[in-house]
N, CA, C and O of each residue as an XYZ file, in Angstrom:
496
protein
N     -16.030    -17.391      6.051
C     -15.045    -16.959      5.041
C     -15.789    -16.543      3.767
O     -16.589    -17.266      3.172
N     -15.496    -15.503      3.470
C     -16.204    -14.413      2.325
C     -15.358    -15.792      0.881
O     -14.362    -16.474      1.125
N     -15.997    -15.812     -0.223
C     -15.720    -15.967     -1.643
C     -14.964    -14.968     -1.946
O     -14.127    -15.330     -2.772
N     -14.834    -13.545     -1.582
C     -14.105    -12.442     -2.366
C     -13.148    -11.492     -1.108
O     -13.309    -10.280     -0.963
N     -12.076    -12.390     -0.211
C     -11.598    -11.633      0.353
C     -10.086    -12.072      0.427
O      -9.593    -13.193      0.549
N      -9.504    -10.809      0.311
C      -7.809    -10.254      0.496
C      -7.442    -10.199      1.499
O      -8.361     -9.851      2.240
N      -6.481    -10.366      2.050
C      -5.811    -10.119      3.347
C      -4.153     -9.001      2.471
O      -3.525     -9.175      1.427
N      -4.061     -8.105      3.417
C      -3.272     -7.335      3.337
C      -1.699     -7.070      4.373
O      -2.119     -6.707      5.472
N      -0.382     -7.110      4.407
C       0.019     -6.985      5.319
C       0.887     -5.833      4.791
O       0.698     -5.650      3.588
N       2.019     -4.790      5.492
C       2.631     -3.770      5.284
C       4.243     -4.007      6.402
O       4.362     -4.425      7.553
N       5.115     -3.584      5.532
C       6.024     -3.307      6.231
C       6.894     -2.313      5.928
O       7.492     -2.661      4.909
N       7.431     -0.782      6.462
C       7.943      0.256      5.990
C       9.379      0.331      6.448
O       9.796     -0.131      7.509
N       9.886      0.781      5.797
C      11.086      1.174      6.249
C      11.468      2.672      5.615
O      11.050      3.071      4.529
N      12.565      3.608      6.732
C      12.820      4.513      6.275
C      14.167      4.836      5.085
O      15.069      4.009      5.222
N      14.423      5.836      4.016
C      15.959      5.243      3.431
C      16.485      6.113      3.679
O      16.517      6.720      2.609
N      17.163      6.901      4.649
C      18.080      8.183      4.842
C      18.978      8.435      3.653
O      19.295      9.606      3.444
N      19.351      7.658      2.988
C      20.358      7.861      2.107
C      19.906      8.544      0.817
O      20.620      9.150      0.018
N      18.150      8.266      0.744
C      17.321      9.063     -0.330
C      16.815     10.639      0.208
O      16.382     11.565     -0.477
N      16.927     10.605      0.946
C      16.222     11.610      2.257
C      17.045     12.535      2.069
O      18.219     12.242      1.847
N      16.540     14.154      2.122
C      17.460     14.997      2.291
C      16.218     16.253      3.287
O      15.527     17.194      2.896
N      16.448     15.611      4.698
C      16.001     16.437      5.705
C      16.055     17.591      5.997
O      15.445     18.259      6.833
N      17.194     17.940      4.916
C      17.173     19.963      5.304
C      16.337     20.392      4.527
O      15.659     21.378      4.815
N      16.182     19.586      3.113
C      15.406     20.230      1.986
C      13.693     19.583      2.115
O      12.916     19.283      1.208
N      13.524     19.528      3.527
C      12.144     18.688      3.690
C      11.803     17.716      2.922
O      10.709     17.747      2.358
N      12.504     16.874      2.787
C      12.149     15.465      1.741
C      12.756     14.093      2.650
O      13.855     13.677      3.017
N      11.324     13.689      2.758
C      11.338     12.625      3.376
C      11.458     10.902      2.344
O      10.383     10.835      1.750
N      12.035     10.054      2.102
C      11.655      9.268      1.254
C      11.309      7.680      2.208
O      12.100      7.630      3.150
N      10.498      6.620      2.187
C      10.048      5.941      2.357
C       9.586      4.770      2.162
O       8.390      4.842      1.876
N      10.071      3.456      2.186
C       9.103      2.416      1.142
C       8.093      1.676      2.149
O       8.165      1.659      3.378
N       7.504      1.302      1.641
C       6.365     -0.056      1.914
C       6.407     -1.242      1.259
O       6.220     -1.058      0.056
N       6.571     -2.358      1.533
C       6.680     -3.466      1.276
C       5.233     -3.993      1.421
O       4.783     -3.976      2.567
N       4.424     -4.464      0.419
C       2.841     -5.173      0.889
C       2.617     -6.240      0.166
O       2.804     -6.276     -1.050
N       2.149     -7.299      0.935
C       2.126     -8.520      0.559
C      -0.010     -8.680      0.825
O      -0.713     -8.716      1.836
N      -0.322     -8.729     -0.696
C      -1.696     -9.085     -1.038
C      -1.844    -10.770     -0.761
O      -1.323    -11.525     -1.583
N      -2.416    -11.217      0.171
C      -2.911    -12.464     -0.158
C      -4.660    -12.605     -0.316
O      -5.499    -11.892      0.235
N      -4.883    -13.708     -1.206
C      -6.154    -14.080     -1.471
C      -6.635    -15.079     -0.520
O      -6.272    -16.239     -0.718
N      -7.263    -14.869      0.313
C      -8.012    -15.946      1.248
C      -9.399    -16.405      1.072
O      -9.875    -17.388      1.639
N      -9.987    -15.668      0.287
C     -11.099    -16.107     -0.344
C     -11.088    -17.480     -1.154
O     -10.063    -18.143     -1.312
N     -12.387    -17.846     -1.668
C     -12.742    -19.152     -2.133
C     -12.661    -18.783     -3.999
O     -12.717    -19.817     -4.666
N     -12.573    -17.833     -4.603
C     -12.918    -17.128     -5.600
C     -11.456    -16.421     -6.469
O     -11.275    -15.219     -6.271
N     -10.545    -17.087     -7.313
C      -9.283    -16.382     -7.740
C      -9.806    -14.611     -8.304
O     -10.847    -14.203     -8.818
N      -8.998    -14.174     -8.052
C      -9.352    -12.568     -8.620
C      -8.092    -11.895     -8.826
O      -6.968    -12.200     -8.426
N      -8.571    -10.722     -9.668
C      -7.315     -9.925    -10.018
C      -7.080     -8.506     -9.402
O      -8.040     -7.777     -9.649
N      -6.517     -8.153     -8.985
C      -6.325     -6.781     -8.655
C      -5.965     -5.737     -9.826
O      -4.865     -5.670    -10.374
N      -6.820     -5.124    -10.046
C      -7.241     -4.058    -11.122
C      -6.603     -3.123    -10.923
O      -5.559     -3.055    -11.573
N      -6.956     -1.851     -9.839
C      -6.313     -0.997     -9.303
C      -6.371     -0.639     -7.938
O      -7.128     -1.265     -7.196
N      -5.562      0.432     -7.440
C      -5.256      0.664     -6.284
C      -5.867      2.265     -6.279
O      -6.254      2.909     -7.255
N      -5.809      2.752     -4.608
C      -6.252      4.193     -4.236
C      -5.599      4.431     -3.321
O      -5.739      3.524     -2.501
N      -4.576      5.571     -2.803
C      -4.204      6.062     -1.656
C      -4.435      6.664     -1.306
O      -5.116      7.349     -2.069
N      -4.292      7.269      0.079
C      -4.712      8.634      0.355
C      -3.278      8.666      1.906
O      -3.070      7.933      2.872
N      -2.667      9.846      1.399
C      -1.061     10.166      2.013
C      -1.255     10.979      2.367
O      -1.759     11.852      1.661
N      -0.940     11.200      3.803
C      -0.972     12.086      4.631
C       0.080     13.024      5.596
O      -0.071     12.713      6.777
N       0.774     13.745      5.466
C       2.057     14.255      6.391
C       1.956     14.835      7.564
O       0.786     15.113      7.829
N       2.647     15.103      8.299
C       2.775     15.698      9.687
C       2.007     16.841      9.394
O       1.528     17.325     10.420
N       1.675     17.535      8.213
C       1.449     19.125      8.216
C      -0.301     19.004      8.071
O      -1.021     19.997      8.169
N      -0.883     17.467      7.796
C      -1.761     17.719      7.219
C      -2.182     17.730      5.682
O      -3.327     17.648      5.237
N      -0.747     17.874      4.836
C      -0.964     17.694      3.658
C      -1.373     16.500      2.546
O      -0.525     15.904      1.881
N      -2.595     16.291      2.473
C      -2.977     15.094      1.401
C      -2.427     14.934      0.484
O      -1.845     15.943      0.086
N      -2.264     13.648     -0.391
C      -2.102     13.595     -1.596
C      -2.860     12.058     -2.028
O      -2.541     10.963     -1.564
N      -4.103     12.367     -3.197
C      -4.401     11.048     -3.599
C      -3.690     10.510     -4.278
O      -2.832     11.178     -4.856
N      -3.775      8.853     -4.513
C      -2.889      8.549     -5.737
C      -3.485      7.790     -6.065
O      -3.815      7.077     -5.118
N      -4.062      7.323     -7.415
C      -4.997      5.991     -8.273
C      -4.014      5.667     -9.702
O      -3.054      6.041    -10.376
N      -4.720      5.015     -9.600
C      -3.588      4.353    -10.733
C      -4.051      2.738    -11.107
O      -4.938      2.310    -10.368
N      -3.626      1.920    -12.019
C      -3.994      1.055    -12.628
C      -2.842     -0.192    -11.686
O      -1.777      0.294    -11.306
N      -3.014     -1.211    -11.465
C      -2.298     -1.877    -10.933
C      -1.844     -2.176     -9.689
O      -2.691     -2.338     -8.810
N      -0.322     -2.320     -9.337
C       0.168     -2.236     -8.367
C       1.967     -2.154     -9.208
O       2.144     -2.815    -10.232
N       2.810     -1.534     -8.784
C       4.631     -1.302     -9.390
C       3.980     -2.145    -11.119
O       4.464     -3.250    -11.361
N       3.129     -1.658    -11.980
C       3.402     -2.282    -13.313
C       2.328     -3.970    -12.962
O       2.579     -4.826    -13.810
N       1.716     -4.234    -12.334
C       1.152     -5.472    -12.287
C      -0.371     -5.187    -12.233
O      -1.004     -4.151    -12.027
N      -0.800     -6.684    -12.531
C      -2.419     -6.663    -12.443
C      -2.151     -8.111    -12.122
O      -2.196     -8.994    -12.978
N      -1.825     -8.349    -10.651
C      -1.752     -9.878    -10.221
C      -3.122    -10.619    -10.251
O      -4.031    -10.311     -9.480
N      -3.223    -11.559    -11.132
C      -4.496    -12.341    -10.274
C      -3.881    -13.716     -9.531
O      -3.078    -14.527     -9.992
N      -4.393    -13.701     -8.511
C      -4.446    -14.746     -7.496
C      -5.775    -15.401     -7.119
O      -6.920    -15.007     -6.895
N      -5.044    -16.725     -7.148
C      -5.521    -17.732     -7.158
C      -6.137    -17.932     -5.487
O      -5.718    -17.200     -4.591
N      -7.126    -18.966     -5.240
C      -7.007    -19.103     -3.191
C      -5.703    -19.379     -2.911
O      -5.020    -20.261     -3.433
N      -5.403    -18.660     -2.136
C      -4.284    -19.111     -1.245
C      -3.092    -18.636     -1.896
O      -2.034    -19.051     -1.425
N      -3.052    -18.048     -2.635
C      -2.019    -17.470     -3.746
C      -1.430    -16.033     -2.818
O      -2.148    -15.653     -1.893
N      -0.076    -15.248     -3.116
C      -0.294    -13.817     -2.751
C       0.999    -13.593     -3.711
O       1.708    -14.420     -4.285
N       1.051    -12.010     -3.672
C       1.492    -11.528     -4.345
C       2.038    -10.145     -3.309
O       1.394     -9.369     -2.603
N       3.901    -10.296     -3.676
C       4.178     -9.087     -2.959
C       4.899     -7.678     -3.687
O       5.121     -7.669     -4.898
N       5.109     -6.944     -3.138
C       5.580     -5.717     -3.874
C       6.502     -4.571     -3.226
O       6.387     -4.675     -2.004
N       7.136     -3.803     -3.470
C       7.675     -2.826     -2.684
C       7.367     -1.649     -3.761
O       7.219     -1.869     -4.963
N       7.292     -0.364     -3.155
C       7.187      0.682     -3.555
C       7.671      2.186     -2.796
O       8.731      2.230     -2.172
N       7.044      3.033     -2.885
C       7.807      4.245     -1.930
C       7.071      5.520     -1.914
O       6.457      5.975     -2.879
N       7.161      5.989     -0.917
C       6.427      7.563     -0.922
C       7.859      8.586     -0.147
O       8.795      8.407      0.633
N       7.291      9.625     -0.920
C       7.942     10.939      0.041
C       7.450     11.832      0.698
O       6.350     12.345      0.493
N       7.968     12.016      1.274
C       6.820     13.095      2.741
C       7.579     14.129      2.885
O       8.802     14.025      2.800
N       6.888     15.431      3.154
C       7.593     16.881      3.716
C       8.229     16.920      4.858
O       9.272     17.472      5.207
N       7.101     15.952      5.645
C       7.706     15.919      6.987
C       8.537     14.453      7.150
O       8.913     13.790      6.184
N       8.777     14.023      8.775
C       9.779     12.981      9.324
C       8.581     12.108      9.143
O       8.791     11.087      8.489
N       7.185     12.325      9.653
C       6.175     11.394     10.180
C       4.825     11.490      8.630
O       4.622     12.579      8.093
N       4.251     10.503      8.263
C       2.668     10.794      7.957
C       2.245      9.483      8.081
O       2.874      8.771      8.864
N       1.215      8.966      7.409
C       0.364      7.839      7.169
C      -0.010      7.826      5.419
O       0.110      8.628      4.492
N      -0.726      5.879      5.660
C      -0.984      5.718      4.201
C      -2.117      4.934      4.728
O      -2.068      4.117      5.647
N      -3.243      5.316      3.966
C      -4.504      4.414      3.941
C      -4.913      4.235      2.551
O      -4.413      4.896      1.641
N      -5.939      3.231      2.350
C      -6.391      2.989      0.722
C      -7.327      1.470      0.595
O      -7.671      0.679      1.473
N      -7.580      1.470     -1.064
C      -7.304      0.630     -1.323
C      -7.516     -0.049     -2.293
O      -7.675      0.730     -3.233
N      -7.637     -1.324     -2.706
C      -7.526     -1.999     -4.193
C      -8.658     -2.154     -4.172
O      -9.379     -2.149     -3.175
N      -9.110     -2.392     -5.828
C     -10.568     -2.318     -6.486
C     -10.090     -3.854     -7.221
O      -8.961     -3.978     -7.695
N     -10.981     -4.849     -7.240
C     -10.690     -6.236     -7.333
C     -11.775     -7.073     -8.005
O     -12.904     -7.095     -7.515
N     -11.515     -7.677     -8.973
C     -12.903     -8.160    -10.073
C     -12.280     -9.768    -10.007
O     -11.369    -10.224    -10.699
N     -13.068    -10.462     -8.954
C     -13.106    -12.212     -9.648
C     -13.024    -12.467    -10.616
O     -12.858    -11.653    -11.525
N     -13.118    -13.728    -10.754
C     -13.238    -14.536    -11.914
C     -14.675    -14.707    -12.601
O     -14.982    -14.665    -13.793
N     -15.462    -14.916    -11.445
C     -16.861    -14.593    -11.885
C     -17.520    -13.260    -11.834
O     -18.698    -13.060    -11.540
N     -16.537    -12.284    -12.184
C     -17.220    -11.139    -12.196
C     -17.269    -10.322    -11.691
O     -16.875     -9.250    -12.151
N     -17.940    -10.503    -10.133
C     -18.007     -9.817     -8.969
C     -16.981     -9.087     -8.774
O     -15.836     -9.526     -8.664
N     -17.424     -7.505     -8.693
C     -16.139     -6.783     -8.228
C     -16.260     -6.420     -6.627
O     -17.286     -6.384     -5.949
N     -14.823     -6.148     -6.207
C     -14.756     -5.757     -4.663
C     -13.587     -5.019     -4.315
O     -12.588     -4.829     -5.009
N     -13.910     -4.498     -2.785
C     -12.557     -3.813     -2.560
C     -11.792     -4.289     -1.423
O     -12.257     -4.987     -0.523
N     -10.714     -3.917     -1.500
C      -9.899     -4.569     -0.617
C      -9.213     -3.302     -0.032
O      -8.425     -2.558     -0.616
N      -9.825     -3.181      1.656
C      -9.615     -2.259      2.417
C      -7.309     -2.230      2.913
O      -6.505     -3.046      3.365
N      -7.280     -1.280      2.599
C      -5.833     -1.537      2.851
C      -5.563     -0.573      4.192
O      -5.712      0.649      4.189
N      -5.162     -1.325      5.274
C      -5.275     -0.177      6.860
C      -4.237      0.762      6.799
O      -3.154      0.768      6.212
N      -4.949      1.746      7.714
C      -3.623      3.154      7.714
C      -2.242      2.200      7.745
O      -2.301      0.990      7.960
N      -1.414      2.679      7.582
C      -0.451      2.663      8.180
C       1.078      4.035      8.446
O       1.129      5.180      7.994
N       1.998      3.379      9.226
C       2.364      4.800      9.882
C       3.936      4.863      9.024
O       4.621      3.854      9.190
N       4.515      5.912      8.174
C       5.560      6.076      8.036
C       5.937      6.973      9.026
O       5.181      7.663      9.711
N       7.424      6.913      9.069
C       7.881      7.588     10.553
C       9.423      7.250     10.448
O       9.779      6.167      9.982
N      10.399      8.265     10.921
C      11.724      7.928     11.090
C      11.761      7.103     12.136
O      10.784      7.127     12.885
N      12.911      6.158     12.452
C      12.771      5.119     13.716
C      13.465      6.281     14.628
O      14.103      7.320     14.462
N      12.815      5.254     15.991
C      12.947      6.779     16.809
C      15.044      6.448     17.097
O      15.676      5.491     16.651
N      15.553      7.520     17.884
C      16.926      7.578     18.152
C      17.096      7.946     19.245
O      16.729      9.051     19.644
N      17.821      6.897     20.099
C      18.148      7.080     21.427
C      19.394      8.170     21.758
O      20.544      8.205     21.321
N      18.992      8.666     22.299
C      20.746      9.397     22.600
C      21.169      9.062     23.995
O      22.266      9.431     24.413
């Protein structure tokens, strides 16, 4: 067990009701829950995305925080959040991730895994 490590989890959901599919606008949230599993409390500074759509189209995003926060957590501490992206298309992905400075200093990153936005599929 690392002194300086995060565990990350994701959960998306789609909001049709924000969505307006004729006008190619997809809307989306993510729910992510940061926990600290490390031996070492730290703060999460900032974040990096990198958004991807069905077409291929990127978009980075950096920014200071996480929704307005700079959580520090403690071991064993976590911290959760919801937020949202919009996509051109039905389908893309989100990969990234947080830039993270202990208590003693040491800075690190905290790998955040792809993950898949996507309409749920529909049976007919």
């Amino acid at each position: 067990m690392s002194n300086y490590e995060f565990t990350v989890s994701v959960r998306t959901q789609y909001l049709p009701e924000q969505s307006d599919p004729e006008r190619t606008n997809f809307v989306f949230t993510y729910s992510i829950t940061i926990k600290n599993v490390g031996k070492v409390a730290a703060q999460l500074i900032s974040r990096h995305w990198i958004i991807t759509d069905a077409n291929n189209h990127v978009e980075e995003v950096r920014g200071l925080g996480v929704v307005g926060h700079q959580p520090l957590l403690q071991p064993g501490e976590q911290f959760e959040y919801t937020s949202g992206a919009a996509l051109q298309t039905p389908q893309g992905s989100m990969v990234g991730e947080y830039f993270c400075v202990a208590e003693d200093g040491h800075q690190f990153e905290v790998k955040i895994p792809e993950f898949v936005l996507s309409l749920p599929r529909t049976l007919h």
